[in-house]
C-alpha positions as CSV (number, residue, x, y, z in Angstrom):
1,X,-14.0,-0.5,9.9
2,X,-13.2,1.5,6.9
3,X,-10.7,-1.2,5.2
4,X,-13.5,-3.0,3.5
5,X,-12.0,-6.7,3.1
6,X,-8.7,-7.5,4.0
7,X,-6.6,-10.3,3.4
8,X,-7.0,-13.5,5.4
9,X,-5.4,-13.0,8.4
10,X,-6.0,-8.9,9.8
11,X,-4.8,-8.5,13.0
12,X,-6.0,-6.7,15.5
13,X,-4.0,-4.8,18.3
14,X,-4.2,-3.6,21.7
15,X,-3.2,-0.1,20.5
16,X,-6.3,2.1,20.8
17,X,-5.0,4.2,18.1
18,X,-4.5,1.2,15.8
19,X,-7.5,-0.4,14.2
20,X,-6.5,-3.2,11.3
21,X,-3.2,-3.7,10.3
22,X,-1.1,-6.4,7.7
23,X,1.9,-7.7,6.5
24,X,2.5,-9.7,3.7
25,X,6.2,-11.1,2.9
26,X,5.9,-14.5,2.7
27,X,5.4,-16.6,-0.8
28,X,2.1,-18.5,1.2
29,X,0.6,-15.2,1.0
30,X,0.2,-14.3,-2.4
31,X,-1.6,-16.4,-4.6
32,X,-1.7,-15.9,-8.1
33,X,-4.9,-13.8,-8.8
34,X,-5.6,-13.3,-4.9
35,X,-7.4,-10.0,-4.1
36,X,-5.1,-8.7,-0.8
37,X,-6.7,-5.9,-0.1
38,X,-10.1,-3.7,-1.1
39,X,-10.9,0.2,0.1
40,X,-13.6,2.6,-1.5
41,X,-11.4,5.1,0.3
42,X,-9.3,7.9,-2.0
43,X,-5.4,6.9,-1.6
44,X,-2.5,9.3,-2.7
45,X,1.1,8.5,-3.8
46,X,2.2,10.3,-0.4
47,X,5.9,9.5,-0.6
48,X,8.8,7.1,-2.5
49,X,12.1,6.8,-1.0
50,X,14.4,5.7,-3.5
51,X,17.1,4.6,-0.8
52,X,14.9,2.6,1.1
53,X,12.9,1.7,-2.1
54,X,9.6,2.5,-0.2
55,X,6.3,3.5,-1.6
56,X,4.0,5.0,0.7
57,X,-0.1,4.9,-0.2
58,X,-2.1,7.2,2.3
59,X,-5.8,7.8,2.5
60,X,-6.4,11.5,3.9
61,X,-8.1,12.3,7.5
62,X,-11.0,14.7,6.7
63,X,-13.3,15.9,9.1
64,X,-17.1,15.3,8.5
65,X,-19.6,15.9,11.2
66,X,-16.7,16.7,13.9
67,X,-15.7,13.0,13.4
68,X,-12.2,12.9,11.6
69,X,-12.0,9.8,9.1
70,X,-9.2,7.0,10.0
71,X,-6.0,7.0,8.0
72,X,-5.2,4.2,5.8
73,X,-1.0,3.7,5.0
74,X,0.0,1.2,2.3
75,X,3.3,0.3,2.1
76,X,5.4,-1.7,-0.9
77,X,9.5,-2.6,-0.3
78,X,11.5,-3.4,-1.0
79,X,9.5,-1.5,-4.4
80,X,11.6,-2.9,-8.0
81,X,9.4,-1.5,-10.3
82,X,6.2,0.0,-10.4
83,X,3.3,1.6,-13.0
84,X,1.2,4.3,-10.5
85,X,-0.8,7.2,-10.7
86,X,-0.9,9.9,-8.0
87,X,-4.3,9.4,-7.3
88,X,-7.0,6.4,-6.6
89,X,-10.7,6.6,-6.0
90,X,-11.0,3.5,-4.4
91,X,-8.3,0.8,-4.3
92,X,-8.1,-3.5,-4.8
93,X,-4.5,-4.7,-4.4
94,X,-4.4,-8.0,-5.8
95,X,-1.7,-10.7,-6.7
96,X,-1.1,-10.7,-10.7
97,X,-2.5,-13.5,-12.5
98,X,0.1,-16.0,-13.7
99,X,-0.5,-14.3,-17.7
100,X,-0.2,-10.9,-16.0
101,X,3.0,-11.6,-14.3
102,X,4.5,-12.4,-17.6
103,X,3.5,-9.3,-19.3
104,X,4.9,-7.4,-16.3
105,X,8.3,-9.3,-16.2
106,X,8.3,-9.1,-19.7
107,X,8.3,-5.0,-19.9
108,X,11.0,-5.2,-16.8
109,X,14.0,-7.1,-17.3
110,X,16.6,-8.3,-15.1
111,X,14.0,-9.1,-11.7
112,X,15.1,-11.6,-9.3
113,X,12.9,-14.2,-7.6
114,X,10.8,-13.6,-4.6
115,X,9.6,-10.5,-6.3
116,X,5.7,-10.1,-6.3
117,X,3.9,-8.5,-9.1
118,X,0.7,-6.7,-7.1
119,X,-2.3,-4.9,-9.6
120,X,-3.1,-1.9,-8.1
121,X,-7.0,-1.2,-9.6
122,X,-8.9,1.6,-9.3
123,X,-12.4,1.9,-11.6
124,X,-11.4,0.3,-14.8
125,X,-7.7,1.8,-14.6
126,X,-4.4,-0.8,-13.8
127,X,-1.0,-0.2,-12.5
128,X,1.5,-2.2,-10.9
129,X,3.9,-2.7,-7.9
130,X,6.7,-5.0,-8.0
131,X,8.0,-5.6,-4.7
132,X,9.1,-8.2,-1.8
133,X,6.3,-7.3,0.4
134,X,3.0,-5.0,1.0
135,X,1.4,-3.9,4.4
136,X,-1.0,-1.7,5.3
137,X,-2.3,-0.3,9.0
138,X,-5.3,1.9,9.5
139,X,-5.2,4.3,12.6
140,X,-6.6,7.4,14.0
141,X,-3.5,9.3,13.1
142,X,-3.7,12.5,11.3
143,X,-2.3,12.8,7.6
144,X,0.6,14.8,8.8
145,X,2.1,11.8,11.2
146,X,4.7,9.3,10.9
147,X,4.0,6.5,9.2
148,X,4.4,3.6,11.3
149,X,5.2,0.8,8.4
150,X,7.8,3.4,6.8
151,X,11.0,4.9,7.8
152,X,12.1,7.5,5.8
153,X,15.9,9.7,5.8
154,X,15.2,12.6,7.6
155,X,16.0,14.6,3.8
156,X,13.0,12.6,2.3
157,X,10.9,12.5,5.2
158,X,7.4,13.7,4.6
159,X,6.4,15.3,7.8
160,X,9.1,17.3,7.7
161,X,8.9,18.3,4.3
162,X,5.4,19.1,4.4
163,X,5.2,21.0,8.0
């Protein structure tokens, strides 16, 4: 399986098509300084929906040797606030340490509780993602497909955009 470590609990489903999937929105599942989750996979911004407040993380599908790679979706909503980069070579989402969550809450006034500050590193390089909950599912669907942890409007809705 290509997800490296995931959180405690991965599920695994009956779908063929579906290999290792998450959800995190409860406060038991994000511990102060807790790594979630942990790819040496590349990941691209591939869409934010700003009436949803969705971000969408996506590994691309390459194929190497006839054998097309898995896809990897991450999603954050509802998103608050977030620090990101188009890119990442290689991903660790963890929880923000207590000191870290203050620095974070401290540049972005006015967040409500039941927020969760998530680091997203890559090398040496930090950003952030405030949001209620993360998930992610890796599948054997190519990059153009729906994601199956997002729904976008059909204005803002990648596949269509992009086809």
């Amino acid at each position: 399986m290509s997800l490296g470590r995931l959180a405690e609990r991965p599920r695994r489903w009956k779908n063929p098509r579906m290999l290792a999937s998450d959800w995190l929105n409860t406060d038991d599942r994000f511990t102060p300084g807790a790594e979630l989750f942990r790819s040496d996979r590349d990941f691209t911004v591939w869409a934010y929906t700003i009436s949803h407040s969705q971000l969408l993380l996506r590994t691309r599908t390459p194929t190497l040797n006839s054998t097309r790679s898995t896809r990897i979706d991450i999603v954050f909503k509802p998103v608050r606030a977030m620090k990101v980069r188009i890119e990442y070579s290689g991903l660790v989402i963890r929880c923000a340490t207590e000191a870290e969550t203050a620095l974070i809450r401290a540049e972005n006034t006015g967040l409500h509780d039941g927020v969760h500050c998530l680091i997203l590193e890559t090398g040496l390089d930090q950003d952030y993602v405030i949001a209620h909950a993360v998930g992610w599912e890796e599948d054997t669907e190519t990059d153009r497909d729906p994601s199956k942890l997002a729904g976008f409007a059909p204005g803002s809705d990648p596949n269509r955009i992009l086809k």
